[in-house]
N, C-alpha and C positions, 0 to 999 in steps of 0.2 A: 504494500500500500504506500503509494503517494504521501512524505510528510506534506507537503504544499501541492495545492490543485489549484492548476492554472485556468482559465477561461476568455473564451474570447467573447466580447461584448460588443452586440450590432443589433439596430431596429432594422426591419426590413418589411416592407407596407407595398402591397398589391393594389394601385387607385385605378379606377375607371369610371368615366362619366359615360358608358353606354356605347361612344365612338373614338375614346382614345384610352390607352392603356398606359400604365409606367409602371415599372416598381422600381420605387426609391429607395436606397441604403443609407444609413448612418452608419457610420464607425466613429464611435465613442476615443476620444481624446485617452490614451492611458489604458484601452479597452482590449487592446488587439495583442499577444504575445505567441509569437513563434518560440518554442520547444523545440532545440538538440540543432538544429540549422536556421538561420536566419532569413531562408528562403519558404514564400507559400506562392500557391498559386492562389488569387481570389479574381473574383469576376463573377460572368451570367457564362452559364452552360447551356445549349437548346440543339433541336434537330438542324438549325441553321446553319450552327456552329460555334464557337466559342468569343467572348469577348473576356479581354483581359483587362484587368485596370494597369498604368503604364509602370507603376513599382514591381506588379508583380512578379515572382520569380527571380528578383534580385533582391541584397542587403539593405534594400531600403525600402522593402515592403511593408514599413509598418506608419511609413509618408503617407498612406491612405487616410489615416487620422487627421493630417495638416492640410490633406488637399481633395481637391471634390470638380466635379464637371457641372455645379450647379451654382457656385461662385460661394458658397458657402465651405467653410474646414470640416472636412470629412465627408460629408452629403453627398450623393451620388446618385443621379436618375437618369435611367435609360425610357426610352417609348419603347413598347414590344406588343402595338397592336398592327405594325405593318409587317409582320408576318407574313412569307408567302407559300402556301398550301402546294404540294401538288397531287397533280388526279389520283383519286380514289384513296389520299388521306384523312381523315375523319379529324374533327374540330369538336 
């Protein structure tokens, strides 16, 4: 057993107004701790493909706390209702 349990701290909120989709991330200031390598990968995973945030996978993946694509520190929202299907995928 673990003396100390580490945890990593994030909101993550699914919004929709009927015609547009986002889900927006918060990563908590002080919230995020990589264990035994300094390296994570974090992002959106989907059938699309992958998106990565630009720290990830290097020693300074834990810059996501200081920096955000929403002009906000840590805050992060992607749109993921232009999604594009193809035939005979179900939705």
């Amino acid at each position: 057993m673990y003396a100390k349990f580490q945890t990593n701290t994030f909101q993550c909120v699914l919004a929709t107004s009927g015609s547009q989709s986002f889900i927006i991330v918060y990563y908590l200031s002080g919230g995020m701790q990589v264990v035994g390598t300094p390296f994570a990968t974090v992002g959106l995973s989907s059938n699309e493909g992958d998106t990565t945030l630009p720290s990830s996978d290097t020693d300074r993946v834990l810059d996501i706390t200081a920096t955000g694509n929403s002009g906000e520190e840590g805050l992060w929202v992607w749109r993921v209702d232009t999604v594009t299907t193809l035939p005979g995928d179900s939705i």
